[in-house]
CHARMM-style PDB file with segment names, atoms N, HN, CA, C and O in Angstrom:
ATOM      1  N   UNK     1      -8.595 -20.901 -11.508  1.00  0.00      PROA
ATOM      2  CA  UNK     1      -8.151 -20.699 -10.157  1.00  0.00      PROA
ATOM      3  C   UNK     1      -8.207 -19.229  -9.756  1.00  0.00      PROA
ATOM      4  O   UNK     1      -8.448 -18.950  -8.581  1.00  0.00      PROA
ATOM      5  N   UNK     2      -7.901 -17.826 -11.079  1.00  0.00      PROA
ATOM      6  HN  UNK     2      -7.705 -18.052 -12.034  1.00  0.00      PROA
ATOM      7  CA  UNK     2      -7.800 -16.886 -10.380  1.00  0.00      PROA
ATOM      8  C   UNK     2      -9.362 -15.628 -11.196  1.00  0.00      PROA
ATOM      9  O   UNK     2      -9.653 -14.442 -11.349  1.00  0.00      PROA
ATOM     10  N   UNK     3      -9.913 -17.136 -11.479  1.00  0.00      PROA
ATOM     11  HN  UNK     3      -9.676 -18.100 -11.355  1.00  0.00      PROA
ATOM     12  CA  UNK     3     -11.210 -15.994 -11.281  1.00  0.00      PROA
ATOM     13  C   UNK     3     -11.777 -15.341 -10.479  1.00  0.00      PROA
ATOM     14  O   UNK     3     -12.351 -14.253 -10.458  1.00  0.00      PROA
ATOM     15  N   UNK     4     -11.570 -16.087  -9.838  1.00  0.00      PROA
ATOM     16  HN  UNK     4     -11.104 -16.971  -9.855  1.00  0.00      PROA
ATOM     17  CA  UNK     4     -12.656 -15.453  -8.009  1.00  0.00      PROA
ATOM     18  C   UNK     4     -11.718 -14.011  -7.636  1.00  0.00      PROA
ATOM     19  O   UNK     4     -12.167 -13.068  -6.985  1.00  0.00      PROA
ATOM     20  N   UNK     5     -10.382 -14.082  -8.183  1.00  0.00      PROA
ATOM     21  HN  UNK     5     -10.016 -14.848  -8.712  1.00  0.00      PROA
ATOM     22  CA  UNK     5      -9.995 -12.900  -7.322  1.00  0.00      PROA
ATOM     23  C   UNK     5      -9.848 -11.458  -8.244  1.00  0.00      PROA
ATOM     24  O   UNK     5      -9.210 -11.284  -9.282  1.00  0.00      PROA
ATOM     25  N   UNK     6     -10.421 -10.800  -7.709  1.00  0.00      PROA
ATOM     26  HN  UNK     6     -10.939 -10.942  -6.865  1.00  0.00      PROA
ATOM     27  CA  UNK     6     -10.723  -9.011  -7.841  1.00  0.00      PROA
ATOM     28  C   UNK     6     -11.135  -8.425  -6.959  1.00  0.00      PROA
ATOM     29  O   UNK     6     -11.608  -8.887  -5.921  1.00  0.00      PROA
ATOM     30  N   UNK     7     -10.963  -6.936  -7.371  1.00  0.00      PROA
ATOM     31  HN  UNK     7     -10.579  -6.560  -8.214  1.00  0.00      PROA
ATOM     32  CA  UNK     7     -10.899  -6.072  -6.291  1.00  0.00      PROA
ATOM     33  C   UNK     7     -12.826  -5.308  -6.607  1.00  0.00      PROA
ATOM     34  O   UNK     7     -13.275  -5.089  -7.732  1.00  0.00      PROA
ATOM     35  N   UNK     8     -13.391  -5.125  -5.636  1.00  0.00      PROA
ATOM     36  HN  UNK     8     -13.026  -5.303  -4.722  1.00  0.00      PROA
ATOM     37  CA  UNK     8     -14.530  -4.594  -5.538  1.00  0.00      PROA
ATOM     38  C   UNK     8     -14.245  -3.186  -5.745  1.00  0.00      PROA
ATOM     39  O   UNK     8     -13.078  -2.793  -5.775  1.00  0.00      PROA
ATOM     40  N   UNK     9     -15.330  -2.318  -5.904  1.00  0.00      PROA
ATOM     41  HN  UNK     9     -16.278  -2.637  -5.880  1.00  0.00      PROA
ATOM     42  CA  UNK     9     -14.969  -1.014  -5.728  1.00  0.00      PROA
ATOM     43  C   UNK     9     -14.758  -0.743  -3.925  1.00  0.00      PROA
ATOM     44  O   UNK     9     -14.244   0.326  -3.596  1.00  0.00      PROA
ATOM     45  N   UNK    10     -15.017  -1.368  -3.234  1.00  0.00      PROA
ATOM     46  HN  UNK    10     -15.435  -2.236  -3.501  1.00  0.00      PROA
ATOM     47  CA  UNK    10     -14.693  -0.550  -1.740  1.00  0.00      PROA
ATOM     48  C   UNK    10     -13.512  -0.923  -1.474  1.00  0.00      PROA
ATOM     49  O   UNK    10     -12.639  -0.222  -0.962  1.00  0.00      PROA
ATOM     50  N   UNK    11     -13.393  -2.418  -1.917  1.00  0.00      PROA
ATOM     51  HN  UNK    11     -14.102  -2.987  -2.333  1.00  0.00      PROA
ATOM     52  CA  UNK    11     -11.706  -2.902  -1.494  1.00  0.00      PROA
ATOM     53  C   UNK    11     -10.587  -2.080  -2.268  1.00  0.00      PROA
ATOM     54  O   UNK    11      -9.519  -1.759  -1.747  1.00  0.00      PROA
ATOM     55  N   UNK    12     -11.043  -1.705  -3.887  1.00  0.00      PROA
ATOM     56  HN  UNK    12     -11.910  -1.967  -4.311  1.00  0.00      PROA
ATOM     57  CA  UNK    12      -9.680  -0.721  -4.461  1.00  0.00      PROA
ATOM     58  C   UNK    12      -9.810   0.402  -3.733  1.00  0.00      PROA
ATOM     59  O   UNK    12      -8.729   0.960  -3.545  1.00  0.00      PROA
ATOM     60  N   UNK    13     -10.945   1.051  -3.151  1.00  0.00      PROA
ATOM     61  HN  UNK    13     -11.823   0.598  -3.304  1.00  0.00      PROA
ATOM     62  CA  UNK    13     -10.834   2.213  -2.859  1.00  0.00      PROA
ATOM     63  C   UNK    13      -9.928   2.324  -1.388  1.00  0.00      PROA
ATOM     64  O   UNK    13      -8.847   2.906  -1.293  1.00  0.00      PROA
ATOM     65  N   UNK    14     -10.585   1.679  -0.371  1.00  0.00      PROA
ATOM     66  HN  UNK    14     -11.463   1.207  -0.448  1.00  0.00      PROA
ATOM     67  CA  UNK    14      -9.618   0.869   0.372  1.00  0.00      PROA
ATOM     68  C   UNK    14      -8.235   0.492   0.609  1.00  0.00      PROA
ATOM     69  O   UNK    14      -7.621   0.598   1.670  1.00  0.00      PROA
ATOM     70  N   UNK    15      -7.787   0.008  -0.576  1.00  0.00      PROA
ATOM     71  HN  UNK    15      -8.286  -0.079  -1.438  1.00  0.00      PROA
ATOM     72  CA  UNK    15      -6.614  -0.242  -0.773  1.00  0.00      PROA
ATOM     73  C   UNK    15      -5.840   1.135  -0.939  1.00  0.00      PROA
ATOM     74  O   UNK    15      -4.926   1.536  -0.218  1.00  0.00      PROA
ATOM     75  N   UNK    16      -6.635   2.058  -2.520  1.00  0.00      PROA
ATOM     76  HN  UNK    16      -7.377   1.733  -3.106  1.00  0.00      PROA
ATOM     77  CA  UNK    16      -5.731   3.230  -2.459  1.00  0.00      PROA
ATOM     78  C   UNK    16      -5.772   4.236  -1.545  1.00  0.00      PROA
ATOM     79  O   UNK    16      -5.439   5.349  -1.953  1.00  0.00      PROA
ATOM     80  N   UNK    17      -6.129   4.108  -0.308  1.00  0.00      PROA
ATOM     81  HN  UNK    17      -6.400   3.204   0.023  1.00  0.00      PROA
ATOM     82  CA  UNK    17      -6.148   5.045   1.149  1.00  0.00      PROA
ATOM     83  C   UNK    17      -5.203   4.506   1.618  1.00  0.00      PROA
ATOM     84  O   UNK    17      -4.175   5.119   1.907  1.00  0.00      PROA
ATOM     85  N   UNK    18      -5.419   2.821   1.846  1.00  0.00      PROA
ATOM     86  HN  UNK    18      -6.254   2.323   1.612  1.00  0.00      PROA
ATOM     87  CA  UNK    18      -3.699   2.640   2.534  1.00  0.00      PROA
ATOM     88  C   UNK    18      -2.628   2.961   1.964  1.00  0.00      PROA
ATOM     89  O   UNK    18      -1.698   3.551   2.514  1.00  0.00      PROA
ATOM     90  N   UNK    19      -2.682   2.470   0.395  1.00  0.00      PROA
ATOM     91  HN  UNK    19      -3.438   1.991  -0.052  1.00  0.00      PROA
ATOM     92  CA  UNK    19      -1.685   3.242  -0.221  1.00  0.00      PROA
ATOM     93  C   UNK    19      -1.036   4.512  -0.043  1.00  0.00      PROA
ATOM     94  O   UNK    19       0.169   4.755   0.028  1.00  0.00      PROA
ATOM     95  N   UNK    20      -1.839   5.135   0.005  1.00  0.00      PROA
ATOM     96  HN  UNK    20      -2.817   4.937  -0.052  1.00  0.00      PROA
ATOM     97  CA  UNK    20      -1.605   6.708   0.233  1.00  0.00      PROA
ATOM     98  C   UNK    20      -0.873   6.900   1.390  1.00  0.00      PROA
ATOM     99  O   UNK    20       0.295   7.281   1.457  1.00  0.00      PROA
ATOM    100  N   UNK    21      -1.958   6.487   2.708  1.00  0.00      PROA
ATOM    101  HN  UNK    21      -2.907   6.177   2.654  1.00  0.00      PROA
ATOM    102  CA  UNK    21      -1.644   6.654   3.965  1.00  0.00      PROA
ATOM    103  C   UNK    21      -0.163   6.082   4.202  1.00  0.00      PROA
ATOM    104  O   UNK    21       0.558   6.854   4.834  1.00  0.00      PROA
ATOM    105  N   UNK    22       0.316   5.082   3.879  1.00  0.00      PROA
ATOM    106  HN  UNK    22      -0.270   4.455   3.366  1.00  0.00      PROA
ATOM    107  CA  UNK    22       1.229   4.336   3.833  1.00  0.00      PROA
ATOM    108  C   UNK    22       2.576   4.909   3.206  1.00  0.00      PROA
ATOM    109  O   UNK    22       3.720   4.580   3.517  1.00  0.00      PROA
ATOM    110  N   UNK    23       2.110   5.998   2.093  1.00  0.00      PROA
ATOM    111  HN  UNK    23       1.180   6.265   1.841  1.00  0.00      PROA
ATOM    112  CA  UNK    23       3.374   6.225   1.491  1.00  0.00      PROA
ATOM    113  C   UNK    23       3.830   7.832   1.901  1.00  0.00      PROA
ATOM    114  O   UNK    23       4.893   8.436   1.757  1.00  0.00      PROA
ATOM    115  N   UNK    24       2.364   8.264   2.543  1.00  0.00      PROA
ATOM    116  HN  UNK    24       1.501   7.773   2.660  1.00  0.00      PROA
ATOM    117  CA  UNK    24       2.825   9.635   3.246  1.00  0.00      PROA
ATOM    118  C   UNK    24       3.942   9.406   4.633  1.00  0.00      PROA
ATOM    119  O   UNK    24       4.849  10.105   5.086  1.00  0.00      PROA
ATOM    120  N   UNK    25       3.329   7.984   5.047  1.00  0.00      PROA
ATOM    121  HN  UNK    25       2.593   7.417   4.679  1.00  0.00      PROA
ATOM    122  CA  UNK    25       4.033   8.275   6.275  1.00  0.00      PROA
ATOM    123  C   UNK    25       5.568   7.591   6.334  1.00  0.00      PROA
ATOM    124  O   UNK    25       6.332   7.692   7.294  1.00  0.00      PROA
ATOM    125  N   UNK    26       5.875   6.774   4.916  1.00  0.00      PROA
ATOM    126  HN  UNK    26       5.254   6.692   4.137  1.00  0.00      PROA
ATOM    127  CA  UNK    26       7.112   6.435   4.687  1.00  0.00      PROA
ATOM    128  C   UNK    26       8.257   7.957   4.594  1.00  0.00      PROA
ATOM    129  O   UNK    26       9.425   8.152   4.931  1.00  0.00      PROA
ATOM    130  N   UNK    27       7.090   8.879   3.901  1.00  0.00      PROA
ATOM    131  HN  UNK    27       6.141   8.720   3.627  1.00  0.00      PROA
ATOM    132  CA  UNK    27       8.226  10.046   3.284  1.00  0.00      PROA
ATOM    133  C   UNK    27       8.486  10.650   4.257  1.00  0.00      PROA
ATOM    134  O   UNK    27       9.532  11.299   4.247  1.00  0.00      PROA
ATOM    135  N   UNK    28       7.556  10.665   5.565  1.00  0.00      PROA
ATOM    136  HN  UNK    28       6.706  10.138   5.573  1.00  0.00      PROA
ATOM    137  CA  UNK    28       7.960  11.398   7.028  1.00  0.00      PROA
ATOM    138  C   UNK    28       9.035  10.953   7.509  1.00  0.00      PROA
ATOM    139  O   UNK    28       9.962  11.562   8.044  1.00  0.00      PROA
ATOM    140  N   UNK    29       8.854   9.565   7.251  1.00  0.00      PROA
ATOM    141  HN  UNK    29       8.101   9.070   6.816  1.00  0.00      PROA
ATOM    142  CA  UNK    29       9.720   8.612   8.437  1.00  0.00      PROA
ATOM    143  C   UNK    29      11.270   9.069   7.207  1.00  0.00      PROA
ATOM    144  O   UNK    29      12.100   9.680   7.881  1.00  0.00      PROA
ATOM    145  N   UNK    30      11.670   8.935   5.969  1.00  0.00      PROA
ATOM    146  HN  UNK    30      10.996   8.439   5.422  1.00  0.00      PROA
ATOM    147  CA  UNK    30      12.767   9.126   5.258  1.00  0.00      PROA
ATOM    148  C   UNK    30      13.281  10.376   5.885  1.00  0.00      PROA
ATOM    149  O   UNK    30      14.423  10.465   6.337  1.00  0.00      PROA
ATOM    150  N   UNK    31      12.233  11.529   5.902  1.00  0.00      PROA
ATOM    151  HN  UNK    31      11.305  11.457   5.535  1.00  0.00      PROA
ATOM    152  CA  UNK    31      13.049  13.027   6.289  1.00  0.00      PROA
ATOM    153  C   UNK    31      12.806  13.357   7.638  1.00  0.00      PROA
ATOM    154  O   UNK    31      13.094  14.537   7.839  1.00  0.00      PROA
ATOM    155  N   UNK    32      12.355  12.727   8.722  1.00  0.00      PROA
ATOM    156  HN  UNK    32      12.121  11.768   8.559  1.00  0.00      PROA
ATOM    157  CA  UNK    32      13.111  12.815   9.880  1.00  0.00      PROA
ATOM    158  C   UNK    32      14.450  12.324  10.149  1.00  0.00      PROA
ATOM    159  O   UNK    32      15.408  12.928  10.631  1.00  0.00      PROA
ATOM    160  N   UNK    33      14.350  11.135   9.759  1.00  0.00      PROA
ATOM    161  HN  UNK    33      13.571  10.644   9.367  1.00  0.00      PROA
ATOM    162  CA  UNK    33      16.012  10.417   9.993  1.00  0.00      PROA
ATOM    163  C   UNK    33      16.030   9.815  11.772  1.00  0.00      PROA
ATOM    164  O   UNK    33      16.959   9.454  12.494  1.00  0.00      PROA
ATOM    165  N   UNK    34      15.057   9.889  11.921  1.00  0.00      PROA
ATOM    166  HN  UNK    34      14.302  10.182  11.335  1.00  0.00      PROA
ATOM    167  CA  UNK    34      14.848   8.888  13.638  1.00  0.00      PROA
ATOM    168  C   UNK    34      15.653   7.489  13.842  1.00  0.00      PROA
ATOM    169  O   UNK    34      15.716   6.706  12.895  1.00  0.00      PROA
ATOM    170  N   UNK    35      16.179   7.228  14.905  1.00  0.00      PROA
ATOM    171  HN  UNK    35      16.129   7.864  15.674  1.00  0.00      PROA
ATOM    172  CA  UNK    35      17.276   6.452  15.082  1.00  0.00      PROA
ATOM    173  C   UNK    35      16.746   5.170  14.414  1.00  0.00      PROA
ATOM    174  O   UNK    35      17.425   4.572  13.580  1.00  0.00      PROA
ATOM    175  N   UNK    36      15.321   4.690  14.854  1.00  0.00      PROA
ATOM    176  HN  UNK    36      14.769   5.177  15.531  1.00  0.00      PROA
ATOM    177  CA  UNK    36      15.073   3.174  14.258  1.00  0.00      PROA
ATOM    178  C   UNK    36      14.147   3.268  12.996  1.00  0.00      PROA
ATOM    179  O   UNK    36      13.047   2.752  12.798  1.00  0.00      PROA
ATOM    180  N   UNK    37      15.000   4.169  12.114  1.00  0.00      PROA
ATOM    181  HN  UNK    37      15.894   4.588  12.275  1.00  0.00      PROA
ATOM    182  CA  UNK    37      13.807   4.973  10.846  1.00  0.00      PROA
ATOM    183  C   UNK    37      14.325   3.730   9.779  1.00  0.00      PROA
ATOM    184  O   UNK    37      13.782   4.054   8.723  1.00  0.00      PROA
ATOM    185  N   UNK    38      14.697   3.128   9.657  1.00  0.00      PROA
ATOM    186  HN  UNK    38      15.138   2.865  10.515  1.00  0.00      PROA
ATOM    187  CA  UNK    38      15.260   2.157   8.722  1.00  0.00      PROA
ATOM    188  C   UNK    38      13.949   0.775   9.088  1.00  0.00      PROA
ATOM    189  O   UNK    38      13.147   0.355   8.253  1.00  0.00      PROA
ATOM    190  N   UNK    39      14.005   0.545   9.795  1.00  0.00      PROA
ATOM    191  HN  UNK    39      14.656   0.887  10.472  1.00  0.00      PROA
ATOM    192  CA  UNK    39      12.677  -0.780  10.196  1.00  0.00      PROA
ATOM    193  C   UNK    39      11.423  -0.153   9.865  1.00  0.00      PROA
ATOM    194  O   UNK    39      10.582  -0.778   9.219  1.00  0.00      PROA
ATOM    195  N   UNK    40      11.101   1.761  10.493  1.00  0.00      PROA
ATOM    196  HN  UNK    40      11.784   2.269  11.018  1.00  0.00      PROA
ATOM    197  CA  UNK    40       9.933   2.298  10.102  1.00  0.00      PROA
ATOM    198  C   UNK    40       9.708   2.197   8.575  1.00  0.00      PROA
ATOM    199  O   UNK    40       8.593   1.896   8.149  1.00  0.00      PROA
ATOM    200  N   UNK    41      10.765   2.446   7.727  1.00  0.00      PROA
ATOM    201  HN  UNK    41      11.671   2.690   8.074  1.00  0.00      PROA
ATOM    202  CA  UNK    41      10.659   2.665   6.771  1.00  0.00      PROA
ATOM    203  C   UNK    41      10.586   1.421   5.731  1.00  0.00      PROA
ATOM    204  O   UNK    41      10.567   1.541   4.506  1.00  0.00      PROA
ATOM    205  N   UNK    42      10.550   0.240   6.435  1.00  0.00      PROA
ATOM    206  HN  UNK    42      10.565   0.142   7.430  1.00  0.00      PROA
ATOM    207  CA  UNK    42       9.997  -1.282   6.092  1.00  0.00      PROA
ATOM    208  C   UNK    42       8.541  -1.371   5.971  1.00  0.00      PROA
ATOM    209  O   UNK    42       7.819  -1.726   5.039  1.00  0.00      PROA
ATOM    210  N   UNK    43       8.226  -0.832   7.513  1.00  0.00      PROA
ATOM    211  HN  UNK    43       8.812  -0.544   8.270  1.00  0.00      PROA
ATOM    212  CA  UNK    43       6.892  -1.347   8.052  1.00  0.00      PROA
ATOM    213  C   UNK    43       5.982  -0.464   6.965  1.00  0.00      PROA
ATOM    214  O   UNK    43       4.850  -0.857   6.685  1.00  0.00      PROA
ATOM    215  N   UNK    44       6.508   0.693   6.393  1.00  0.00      PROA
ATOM    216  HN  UNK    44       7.428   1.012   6.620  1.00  0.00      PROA
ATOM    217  CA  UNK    44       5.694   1.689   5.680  1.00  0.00      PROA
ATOM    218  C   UNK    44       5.436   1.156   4.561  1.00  0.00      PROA
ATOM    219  O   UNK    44       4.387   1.043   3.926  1.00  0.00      PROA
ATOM    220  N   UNK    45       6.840   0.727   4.308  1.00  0.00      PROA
ATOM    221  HN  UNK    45       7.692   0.819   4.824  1.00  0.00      PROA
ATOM    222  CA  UNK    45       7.132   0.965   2.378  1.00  0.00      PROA
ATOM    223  C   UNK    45       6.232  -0.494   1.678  1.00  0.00      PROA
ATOM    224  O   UNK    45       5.628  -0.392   0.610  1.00  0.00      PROA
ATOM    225  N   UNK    46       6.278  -1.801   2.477  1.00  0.00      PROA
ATOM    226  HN  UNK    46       6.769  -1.884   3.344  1.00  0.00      PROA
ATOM    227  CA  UNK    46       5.995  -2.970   2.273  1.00  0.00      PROA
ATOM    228  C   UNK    46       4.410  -3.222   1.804  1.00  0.00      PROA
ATOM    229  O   UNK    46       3.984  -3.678   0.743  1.00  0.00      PROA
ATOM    230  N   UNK    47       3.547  -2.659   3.236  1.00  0.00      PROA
ATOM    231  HN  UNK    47       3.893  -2.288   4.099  1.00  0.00      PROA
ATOM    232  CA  UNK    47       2.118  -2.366   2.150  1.00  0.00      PROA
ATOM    233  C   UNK    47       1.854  -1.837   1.190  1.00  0.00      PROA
ATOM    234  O   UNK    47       1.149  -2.079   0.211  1.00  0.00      PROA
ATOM    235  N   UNK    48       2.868  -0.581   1.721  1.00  0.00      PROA
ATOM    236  HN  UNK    48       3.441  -0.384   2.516  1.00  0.00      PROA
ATOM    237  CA  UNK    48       2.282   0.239   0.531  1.00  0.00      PROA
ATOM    238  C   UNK    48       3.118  -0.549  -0.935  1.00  0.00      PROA
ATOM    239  O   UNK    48       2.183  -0.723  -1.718  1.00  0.00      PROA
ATOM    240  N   UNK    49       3.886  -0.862  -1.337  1.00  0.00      PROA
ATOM    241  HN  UNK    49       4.645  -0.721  -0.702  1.00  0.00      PROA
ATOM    242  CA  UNK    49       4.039  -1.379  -2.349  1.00  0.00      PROA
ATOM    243  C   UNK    49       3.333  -2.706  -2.756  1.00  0.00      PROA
ATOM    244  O   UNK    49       3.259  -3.058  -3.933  1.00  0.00      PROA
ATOM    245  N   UNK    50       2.842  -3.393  -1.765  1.00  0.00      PROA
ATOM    246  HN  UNK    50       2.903  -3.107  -0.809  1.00  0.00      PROA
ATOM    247  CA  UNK    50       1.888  -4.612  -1.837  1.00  0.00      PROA
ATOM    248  C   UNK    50       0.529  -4.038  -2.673  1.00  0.00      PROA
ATOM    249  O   UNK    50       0.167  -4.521  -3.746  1.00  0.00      PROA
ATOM    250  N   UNK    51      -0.128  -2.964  -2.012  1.00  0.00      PROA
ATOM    251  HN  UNK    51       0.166  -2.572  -1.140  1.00  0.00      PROA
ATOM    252  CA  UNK    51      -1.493  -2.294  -1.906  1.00  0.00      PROA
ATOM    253  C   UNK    51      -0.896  -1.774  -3.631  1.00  0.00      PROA
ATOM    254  O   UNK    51      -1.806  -1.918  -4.448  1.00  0.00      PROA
ATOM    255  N   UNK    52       0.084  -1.366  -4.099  1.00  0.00      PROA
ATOM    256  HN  UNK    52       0.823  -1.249  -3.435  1.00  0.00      PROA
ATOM    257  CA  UNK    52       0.377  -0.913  -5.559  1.00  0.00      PROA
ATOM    258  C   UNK    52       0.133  -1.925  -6.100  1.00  0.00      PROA
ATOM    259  O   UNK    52      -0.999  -2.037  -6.570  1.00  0.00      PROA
ATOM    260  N   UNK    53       1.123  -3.084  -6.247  1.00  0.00      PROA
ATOM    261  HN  UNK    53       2.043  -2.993  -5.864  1.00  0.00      PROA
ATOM    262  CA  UNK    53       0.891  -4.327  -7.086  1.00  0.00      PROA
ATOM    263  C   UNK    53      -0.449  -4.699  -6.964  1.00  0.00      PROA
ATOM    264  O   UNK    53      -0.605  -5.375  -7.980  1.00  0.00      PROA
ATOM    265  N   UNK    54      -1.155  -4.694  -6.571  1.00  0.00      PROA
ATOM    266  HN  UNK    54      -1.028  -4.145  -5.746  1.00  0.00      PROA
ATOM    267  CA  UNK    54      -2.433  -5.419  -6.121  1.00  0.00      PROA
ATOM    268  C   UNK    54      -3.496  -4.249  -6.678  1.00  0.00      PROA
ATOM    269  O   UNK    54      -4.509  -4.742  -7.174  1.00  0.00      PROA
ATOM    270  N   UNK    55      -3.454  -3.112  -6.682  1.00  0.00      PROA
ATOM    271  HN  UNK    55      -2.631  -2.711  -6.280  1.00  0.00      PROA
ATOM    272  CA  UNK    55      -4.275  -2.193  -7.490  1.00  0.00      PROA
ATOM    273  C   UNK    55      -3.582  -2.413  -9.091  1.00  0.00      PROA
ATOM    274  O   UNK    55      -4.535  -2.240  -9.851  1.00  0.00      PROA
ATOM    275  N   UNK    56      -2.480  -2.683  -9.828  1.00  0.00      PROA
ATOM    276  HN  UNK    56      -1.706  -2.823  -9.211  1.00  0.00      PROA
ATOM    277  CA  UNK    56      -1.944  -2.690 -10.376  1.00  0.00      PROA
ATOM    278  C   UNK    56      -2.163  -3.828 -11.367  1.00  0.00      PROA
ATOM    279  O   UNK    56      -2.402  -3.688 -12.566  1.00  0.00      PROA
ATOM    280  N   UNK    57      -2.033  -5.108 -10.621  1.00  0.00      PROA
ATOM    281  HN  UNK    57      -1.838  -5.223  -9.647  1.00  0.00      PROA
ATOM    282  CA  UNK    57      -2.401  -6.672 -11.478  1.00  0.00      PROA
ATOM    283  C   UNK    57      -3.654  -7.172 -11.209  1.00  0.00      PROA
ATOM    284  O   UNK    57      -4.132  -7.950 -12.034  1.00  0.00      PROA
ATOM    285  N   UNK    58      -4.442  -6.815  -9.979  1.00  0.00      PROA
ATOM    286  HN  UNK    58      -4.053  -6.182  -9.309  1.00  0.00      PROA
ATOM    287  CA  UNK    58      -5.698  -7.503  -9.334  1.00  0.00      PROA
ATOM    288  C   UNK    58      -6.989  -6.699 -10.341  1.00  0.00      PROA
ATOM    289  O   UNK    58      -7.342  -5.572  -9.997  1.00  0.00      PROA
ATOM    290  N   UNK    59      -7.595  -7.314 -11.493  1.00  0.00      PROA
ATOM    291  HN  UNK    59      -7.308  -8.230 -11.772  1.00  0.00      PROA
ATOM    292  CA  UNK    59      -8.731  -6.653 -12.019  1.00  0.00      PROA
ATOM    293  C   UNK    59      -9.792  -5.916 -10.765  1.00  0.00      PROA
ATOM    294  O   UNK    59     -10.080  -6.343  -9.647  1.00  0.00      PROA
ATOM    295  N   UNK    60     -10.199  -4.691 -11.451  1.00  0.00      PROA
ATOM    296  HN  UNK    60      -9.965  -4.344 -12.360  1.00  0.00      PROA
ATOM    297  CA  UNK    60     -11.494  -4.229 -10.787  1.00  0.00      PROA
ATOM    298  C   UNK    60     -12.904  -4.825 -11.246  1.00  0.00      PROA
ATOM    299  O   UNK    60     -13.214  -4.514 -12.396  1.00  0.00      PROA
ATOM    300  N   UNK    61     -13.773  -5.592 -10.581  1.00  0.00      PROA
ATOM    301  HN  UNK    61     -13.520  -5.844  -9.647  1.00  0.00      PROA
ATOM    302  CA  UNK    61     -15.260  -5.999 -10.959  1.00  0.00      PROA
ATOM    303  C   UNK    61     -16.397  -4.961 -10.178  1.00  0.00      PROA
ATOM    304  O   UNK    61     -16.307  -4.428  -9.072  1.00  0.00      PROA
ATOM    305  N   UNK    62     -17.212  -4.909 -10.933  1.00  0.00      PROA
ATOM    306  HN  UNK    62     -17.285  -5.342 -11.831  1.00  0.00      PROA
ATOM    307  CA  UNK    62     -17.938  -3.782 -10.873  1.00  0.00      PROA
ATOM    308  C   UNK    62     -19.704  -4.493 -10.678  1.00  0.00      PROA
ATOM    309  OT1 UNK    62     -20.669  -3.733 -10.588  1.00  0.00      PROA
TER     310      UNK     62
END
């Protein structure tokens, strides 16, 4: 069932940009402290920890 799924090289690479992108803009949203920074800091943190597990357990095929 979980042969078919891996990550290509464009999709990991892919992935670790959102990652990135995702976790820079969580650490903005933590040290501003903006009134609705608690939901921002959902919308941030959630891919980016998805986009981890998934670089993390999802094999790379080459």
């Amino acid at each position: 069932m979980f042969e078919t799924l891996y990550l290509t090289p464009a999709t990991g690479a892919l992935t670790v940009f959102v990652v990135v992108v995702c976790g820079h803009l969580y650490r903005q949203n933590w040290k501003s402290d903006a009134p609705n920074a608690r939901l921002r800091a959902w919308l941030y943190g959630v891919p980016a920890g998805i986009g981890l597990l998934a670089l993390a357990f999802v094999p790379l095929k080459f």
